[in-house]
C-alpha positions as CSV (number, residue, x, y, z in Angstrom):
1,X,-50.4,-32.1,-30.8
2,X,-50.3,-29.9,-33.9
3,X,-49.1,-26.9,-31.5
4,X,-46.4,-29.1,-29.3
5,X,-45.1,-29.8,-33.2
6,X,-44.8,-26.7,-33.9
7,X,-43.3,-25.4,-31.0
8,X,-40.8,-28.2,-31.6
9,X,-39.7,-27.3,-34.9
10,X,-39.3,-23.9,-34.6
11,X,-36.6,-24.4,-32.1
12,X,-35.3,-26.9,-34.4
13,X,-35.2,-24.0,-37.0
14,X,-33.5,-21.9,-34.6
15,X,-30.5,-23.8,-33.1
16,X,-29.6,-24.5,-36.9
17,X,-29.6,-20.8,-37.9
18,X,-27.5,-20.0,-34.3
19,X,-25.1,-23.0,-35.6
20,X,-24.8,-21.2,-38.9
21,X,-24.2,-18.4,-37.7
22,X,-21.3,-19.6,-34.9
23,X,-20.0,-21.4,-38.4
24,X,-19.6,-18.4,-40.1
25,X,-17.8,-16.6,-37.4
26,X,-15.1,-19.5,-37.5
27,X,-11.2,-18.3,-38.2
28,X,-10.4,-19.7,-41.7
29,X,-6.8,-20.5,-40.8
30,X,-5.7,-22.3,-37.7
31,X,-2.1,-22.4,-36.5
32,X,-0.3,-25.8,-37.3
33,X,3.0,-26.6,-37.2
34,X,5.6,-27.2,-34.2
35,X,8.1,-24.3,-33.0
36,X,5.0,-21.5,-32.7
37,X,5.2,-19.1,-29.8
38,X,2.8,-19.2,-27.2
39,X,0.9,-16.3,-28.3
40,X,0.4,-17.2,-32.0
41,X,-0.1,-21.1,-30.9
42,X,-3.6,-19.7,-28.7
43,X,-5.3,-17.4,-30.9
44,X,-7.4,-20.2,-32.1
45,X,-8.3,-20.9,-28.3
46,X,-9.2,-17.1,-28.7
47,X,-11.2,-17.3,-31.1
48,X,-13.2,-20.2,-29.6
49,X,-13.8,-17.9,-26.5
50,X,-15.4,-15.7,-28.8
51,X,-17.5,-17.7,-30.7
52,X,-18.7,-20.5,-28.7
53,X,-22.1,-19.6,-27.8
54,X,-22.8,-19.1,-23.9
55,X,-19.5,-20.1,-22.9
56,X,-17.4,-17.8,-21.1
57,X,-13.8,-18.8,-19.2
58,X,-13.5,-17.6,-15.7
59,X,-9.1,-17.2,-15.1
60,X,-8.2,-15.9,-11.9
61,X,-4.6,-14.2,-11.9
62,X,-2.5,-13.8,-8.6
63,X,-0.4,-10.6,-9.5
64,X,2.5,-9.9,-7.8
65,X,2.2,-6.4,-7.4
66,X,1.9,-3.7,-9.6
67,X,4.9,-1.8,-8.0
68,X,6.4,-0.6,-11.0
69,X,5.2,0.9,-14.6
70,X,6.0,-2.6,-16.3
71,X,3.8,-4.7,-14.1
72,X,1.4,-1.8,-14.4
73,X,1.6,-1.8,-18.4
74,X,1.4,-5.7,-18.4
75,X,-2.0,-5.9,-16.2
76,X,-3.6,-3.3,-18.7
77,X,-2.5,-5.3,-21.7
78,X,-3.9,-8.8,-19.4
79,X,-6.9,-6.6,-19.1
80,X,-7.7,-5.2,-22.1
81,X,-7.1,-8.7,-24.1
82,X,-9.5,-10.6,-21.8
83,X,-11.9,-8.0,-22.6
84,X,-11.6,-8.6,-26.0
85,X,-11.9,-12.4,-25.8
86,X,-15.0,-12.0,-22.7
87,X,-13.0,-13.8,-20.3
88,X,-14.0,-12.9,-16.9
89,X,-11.0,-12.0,-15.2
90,X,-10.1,-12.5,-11.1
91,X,-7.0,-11.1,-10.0
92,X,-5.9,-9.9,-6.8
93,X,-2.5,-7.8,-5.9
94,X,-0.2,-9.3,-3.5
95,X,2.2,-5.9,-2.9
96,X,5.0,-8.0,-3.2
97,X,4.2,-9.7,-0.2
98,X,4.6,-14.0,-0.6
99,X,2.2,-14.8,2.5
100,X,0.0,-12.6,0.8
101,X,0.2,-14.3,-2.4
102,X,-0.3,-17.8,-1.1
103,X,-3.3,-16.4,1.1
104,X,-5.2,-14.4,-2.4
105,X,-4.9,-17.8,-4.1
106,X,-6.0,-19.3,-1.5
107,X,-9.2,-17.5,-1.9
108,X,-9.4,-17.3,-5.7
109,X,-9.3,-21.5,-5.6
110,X,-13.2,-21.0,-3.8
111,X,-14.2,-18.8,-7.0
112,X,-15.1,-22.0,-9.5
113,X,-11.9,-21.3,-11.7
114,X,-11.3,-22.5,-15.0
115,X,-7.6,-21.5,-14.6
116,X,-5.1,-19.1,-12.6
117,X,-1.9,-17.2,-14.2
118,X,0.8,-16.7,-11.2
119,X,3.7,-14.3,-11.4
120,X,5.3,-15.3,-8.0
121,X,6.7,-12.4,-5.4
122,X,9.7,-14.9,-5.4
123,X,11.2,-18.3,-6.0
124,X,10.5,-19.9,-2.9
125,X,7.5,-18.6,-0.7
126,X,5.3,-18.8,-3.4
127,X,5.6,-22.1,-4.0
128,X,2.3,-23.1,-1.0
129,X,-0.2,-21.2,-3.2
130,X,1.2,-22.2,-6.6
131,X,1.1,-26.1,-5.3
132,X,-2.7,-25.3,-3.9
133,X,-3.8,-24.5,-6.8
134,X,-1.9,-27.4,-9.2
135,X,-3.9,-30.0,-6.6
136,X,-7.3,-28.3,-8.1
137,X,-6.8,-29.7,-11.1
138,X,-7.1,-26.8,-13.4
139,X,-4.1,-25.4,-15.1
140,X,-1.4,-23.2,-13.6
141,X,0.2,-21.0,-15.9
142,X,3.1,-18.9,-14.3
143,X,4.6,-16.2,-16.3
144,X,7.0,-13.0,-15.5
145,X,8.7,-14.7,-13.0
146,X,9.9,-18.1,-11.8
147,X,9.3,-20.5,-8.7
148,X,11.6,-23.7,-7.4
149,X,8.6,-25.8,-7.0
150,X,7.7,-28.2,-10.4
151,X,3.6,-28.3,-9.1
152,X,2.8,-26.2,-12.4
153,X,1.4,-26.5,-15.5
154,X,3.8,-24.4,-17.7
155,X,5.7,-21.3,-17.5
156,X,5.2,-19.0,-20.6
157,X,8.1,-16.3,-21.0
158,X,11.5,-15.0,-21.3
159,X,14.7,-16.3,-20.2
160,X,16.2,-13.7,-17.5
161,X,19.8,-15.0,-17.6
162,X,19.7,-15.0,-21.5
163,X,18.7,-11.3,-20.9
164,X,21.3,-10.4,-18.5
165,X,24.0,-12.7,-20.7
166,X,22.9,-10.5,-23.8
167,X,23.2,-7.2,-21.5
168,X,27.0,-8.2,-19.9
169,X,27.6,-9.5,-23.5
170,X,27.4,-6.2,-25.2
171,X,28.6,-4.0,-22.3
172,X,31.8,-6.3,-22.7
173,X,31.6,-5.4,-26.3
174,X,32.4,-1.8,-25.8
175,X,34.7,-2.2,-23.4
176,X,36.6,-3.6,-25.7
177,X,36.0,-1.3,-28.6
178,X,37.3,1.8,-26.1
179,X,40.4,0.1,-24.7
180,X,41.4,-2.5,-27.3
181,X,40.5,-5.0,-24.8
182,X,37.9,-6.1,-22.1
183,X,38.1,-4.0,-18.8
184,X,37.0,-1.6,-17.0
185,X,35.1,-0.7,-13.8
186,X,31.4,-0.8,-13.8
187,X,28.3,-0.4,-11.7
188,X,25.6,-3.0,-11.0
189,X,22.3,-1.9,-10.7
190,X,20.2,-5.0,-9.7
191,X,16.5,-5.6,-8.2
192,X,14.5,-7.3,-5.7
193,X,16.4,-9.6,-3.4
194,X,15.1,-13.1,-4.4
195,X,13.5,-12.3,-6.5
196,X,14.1,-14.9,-9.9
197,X,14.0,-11.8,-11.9
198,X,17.5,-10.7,-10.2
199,X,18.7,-14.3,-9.3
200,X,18.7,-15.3,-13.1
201,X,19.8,-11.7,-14.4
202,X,22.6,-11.9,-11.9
203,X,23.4,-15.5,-13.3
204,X,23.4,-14.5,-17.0
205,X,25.9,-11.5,-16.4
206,X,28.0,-13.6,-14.2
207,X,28.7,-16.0,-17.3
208,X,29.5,-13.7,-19.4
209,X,32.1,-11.0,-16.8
210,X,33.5,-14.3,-15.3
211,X,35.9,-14.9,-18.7
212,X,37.0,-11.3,-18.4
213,X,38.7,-10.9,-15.1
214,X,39.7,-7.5,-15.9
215,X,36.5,-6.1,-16.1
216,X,35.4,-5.7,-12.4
217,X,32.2,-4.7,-10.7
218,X,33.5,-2.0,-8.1
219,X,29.5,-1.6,-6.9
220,X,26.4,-3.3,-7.0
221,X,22.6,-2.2,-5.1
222,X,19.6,-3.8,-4.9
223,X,17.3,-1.1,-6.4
224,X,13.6,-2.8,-5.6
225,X,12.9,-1.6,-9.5
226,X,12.5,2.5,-7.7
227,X,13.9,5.2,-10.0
228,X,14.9,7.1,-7.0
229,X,16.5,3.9,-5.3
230,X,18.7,3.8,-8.8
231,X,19.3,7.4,-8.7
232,X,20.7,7.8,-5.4
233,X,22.9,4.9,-5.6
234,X,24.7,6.4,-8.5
235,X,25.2,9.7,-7.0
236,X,26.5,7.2,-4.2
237,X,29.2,5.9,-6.7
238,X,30.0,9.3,-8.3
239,X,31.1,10.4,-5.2
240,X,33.0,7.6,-4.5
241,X,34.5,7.0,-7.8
242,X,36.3,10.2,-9.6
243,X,36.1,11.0,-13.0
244,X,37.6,7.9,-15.1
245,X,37.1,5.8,-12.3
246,X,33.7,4.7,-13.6
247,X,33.8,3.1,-17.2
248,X,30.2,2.0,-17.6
249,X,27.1,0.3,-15.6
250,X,24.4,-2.6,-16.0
251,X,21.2,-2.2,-15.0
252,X,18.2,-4.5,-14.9
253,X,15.3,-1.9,-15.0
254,X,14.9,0.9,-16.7
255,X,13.1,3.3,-14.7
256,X,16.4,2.7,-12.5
257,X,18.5,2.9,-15.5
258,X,17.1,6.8,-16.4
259,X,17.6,7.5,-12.8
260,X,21.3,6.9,-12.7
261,X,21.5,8.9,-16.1
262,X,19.9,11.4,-14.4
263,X,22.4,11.7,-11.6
264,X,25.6,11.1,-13.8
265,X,23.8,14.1,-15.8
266,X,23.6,16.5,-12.6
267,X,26.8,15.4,-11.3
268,X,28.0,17.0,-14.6
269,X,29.7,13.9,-15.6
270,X,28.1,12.9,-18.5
271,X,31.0,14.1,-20.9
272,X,33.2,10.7,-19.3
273,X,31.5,7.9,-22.0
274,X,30.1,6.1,-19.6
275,X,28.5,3.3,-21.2
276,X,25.9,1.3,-19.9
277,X,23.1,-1.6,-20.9
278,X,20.0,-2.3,-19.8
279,X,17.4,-5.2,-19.4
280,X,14.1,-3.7,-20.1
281,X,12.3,-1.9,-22.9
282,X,11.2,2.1,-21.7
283,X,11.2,4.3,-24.4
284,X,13.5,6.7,-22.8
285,X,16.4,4.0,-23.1
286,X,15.2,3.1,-26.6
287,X,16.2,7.0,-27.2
288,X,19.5,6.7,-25.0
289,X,19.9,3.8,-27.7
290,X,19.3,6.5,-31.1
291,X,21.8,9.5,-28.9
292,X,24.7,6.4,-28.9
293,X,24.9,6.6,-24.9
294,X,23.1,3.4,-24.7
295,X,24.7,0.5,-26.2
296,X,21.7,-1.9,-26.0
297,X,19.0,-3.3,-24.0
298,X,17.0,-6.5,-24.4
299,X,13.4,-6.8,-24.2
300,X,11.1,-8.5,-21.5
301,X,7.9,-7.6,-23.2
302,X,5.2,-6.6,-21.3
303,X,2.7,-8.8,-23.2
304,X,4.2,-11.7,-21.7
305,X,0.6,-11.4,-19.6
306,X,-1.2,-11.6,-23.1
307,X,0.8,-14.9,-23.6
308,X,0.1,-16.7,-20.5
309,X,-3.2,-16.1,-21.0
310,X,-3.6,-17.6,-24.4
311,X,-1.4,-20.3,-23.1
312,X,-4.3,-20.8,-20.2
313,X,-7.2,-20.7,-22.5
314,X,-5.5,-23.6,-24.9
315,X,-4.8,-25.8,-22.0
316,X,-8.7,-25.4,-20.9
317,X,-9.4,-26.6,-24.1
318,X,-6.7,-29.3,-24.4
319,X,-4.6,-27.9,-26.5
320,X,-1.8,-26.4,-24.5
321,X,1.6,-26.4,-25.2
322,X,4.0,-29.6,-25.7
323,X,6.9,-28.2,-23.4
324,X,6.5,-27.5,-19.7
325,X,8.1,-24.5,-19.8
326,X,8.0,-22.5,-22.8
327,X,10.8,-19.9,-23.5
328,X,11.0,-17.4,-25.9
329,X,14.3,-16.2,-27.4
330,X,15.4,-12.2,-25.8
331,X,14.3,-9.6,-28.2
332,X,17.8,-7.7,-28.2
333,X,17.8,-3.8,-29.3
334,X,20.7,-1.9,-30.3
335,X,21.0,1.0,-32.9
336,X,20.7,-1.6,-35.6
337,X,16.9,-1.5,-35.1
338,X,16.2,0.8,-32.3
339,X,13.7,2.3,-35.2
340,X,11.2,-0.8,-34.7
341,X,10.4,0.0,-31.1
342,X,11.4,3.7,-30.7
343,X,8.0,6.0,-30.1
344,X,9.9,9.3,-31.3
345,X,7.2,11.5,-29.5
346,X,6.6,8.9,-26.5
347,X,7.4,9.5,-22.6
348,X,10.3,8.3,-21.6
349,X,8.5,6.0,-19.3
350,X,6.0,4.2,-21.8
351,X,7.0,0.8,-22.9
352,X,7.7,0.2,-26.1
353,X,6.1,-3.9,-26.1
């Protein structure tokens, strides 16, 4: 009897000190408030995953693809903050491919989830797996880009037509600058065909051109996000358009965007002014931006990834977000504060958030 006491309260002794010591690890400040962004709204959740003794989430994330340097830079910055936070992370690449993307979450839904973080190939096809794993029961947190189905939990992001209204917006603006008034002939550089990403860029510049009639788009390509796709359409247009013909161009990556610099460059044209803008944040535009060729760009920050996820891990613990969809307002860059994102001794290809 004495040594079944004593058994029991030294484990008594112990799970006291181990609660002491989870106390002590305890954030002193929590976020309160309405109106906080989805990544300063979960870093309490955060800090839970850290602290919480034994408990570890499990989040399975159906990427896309990682076709392009952005999606590349947003799955290291996914990675590296579930790494931080020991969230065991499940993820599968779907090369762009919808039936492939309904089939890897599919598959993820057998690995005992505690929640999955979609970025859909495209609005529609996606919409099987993304209403497959809403019926589960755990939460659904698409990011990146949108579907048509409502079977979600929330989407965490940006807006795409705010971007590409913000994009047409200032292109308009120094149209009119140069000529007094709004026109001129420009070049569309656009995406992935049906994709939301394009469909919604497409929409925002529309709103904005459409009250301008004499500013006319005399060529548009889908450019799959492929520098060389960009490139070789503007050599394309050059030779199709003579000098003054072209008066700038909107793009809507910027990978794409350095490749039709790069041709207007060879083609020995750059001298003309043509002005462009462009929805994405790669250092070498950022630079384009400080050299005055640029007029602006906005931002679709890679860490949208690091949002979802916080937005996933409040939701396990009940405390996800009031709205359905939460947006974030575009983070637009001119020459006003290039100096905040600008990495003077970068690559032109690193992003810049």
């Amino acid at each position: 009897m004495r040594k079944a006491l004593a058994v029991f309260m030294a484990l008594t002794m112990a799970v006291s000190l181990s609660g002491c010591q989870a106390a002590n690890k305890a954030p002193a400040e929590s976020p309160e408030g309405t109106g906080v962004t989805a990544g300063e709204a979960t870093k309490e959740a955060g800090a839970k995953a850290e602290t919480e003794a034994g408990k570890k989430y499990r989040i399975g994330f159906a990427n896309a693809s990682i076709s392009n340097s952005w999606r590349v830079k947003m799955r290291d910055m996914l990675v590296e903050e579930c790494n931080r936070l020991g969230v065991e992370l499940v993820e599968t690449d779907a090369h762009d491919d919808a039936n492939t993307q309904n089939s890897n979450i599919e598959a993820m839904l057998q690995q005992n989830l505690d929640a999955i973080l979609i970025t859909p190939c495209v609005e529609d096809a996606a919409n099987p797996g993304i209403e497959a794993a809403f019926e589960t029961g755990i939460p659904v947190i698409i990011f990146d880009r949108t579907c048509t189905t409502e079977d979600y939990t929330h989407f965490v992001g940006y807006s795409d037509k705010q971007n590409g209204a913000e994009c047409a917006r200032m292109l308009v603006e120094a149209l009119t600058e140069r000529y007094g008034e709004p026109k001129g002939n420009i070049i569309a550089l656009d995406t992935m065909a049906g994709s939301s990403t394009d469909n919604f860029q497409k929409e925002g510049q529309d709103s904005v051109f459409s009250k301008y009639p004499n500013i006319k788009i005399i060529a548009r390509q889908y450019t799959d996000f492929e520098v060389s796709k960009g490139k070789s359409f503007m050599e394309d247009c050059l030779a199709k358009f003579g000098p003054g013909e072209i008066d700038g161009f909107i793009s809507q990556d910027g990978g794409v965007t350095l490749g039709a610099v790069d041709a207007i460059r060879e083609a020995g044209r750059d001298k003309e002014g043509i002005v462009f803008t462009n929805a994405d944040g790669i250092n070498g535009v950022v630079k384009m931006i400080k050299d005055g060729s640029c007029v602006g760009l906005t931002q679709f920050p890679c860490a949208a990834s690091v949002d979802a996820l916080h937005a996933a891990i409040d939701c396990i613990d009940g405390q996800g977000p009031k709205e359905k969809d939460v947006m974030m307002d575009s983070i637009v860059v001119t020459k006003d504060n290039m100096g905040q994102y600008l990495i003077p001794d970068g690559d032109d290809y690193d992003w810049t958030y």
